[in-house]
C-alpha angles and dihedrals in degrees: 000000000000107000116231108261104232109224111218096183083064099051098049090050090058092043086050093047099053081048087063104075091037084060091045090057096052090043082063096051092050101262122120110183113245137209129202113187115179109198111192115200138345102307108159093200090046090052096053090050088047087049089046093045095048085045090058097044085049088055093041090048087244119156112236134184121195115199111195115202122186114256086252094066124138122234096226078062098044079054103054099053086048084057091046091050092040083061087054118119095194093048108086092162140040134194133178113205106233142234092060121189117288098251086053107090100219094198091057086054107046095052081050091072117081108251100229081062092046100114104170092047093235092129118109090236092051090041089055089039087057092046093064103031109250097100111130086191114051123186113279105235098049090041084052085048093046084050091049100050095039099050082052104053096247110165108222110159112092087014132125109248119190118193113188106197134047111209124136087243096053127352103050102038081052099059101053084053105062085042086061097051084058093253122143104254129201109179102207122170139181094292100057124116127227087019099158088057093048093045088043088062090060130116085183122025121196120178134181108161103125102232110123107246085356085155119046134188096274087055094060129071118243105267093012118144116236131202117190123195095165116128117192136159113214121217086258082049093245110147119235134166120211101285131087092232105192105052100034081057090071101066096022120099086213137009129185118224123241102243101024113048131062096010099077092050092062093059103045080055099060091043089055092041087057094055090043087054083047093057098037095054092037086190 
């Protein structure tokens, strides 16, 4: 058994696609979605995700706007340009590159962004919309996960879901989402004891933690369908998730690629989070 490679890159162009014609619509009632990405310091990561969101807006006909700030900048002035660009008309999204500098408080500013702007529902008000199943914009990584398991006829309700990570991005937002799709959720991390014989109990095994191979074959039921986020250079710069691909494809019924995979999802989200602000606002 050899499990089906999921192709993210396919998926994201469909979903970019369908969001064509929805772009086209707003275009004839005079709204052009529009992006506004703030990027603080010299990152190089950051930078590459900034580079790759711009790149999409430019395909989707999305207007984007990238605002650079010095790595010593305040957070009073970090703010004020979020409440300028709150007041904008042809802003209909806002994103705030993290990881921001350590004397920046990421949870200040990023109450700081409306929430109808709020395009990567970080803020506290989406995050209490999603837990109880009314959010109209999800977090882009689990929503690129959803997509991926329902356009490929993936069965979640009544099954076991395993997420391994908690974080806000991810893990947690993960989990209420498959809550929400009626499965059965355990939220483990890399902390958990005993975490091969949890993940060995999923259906559906979802990990973003961040540790290269951290789950090996051992670790996965047999059939199980495995969704990796992970992102990791290697000392020789090869890229790998958290999974040891190659040999958890061997008992898995589906595996998605780092890169790939889930990458390309996340992006397609956002774009699609950016034309469902612009209708929401209708400014």
């Amino acid at each position: 058994m050899s499990a089906k490679i999921i192709d993210g890159n396919k998926i994201a162009r469909e979903i970019k696609d369908e969001l064509k014609s929805k772009i086209l619509l707003l275009r004839e009632k005079g709204i052009i979605p529009g992006l506004a990405v703030i990027l603080v310091g010299e990152d190089l990561a950051s930078k590459i995700y900034v580079k790759n969101k711009k790149k999409a807006c430019e395909e989707m006909e999305i207007s984007s706007q990238i605002f650079e700030m010095p790595e010593n900048t305040t957070e009073e002035k970090l703010v004020e340009l979020i409440q300028k660009l709150n007041q904008d008309s042809k802003i209909h999204g806002i994103l705030v590159q993290l990881p921001l500098p350590g004397h920046i408080n990421e949870g200040k500013i990023i109450e700081a962004i409306d929430p109808k702007k709020d395009i990567d529902c970080f803020h506290p008000e989406n995050v209490g919309k999603l837990s109880i199943g009314i959010g109209k914009l999800l977090p882009c990584t689990p929503a690129g996960i959803m997509e991926i398991l329902k356009r490929n006829d993936i069965k979640i309700a009544g099954r076991e879901c395993v997420v391994v990570g908690k974080s806000n991005i991810v893990g947690k937002p993960m989990a209420m989402m498959f809550l929400e799709e009626d499965a059965t959720v355990t939220v483990a991390h890399i902390k958990t004891e005993n975490l091969g014989e949890i993940t060995k109990r999923a259906d559906i095994l979802v990990t973003a933690v961040g540790k290269a191979r951290l789950i090996t074959k051992d670790m996965v039921k047999k059939g199980a369908v495995v969704v990796d986020v992970g992102m990791n250079r290697l000392s020789n710069g090869k890229l790998v998730g958290d999974v040891d691909f190659e040999n958890v494809k061997e008992i898995a019924s589906a595996i998605t690629p780092v890169p790939g995979g889930v990458g390309p999802m996340t992006v397609a989200m956002l774009m699609r989070n950016t034309v469902e602000a612009a209708k929401q606002l209708k400014l």
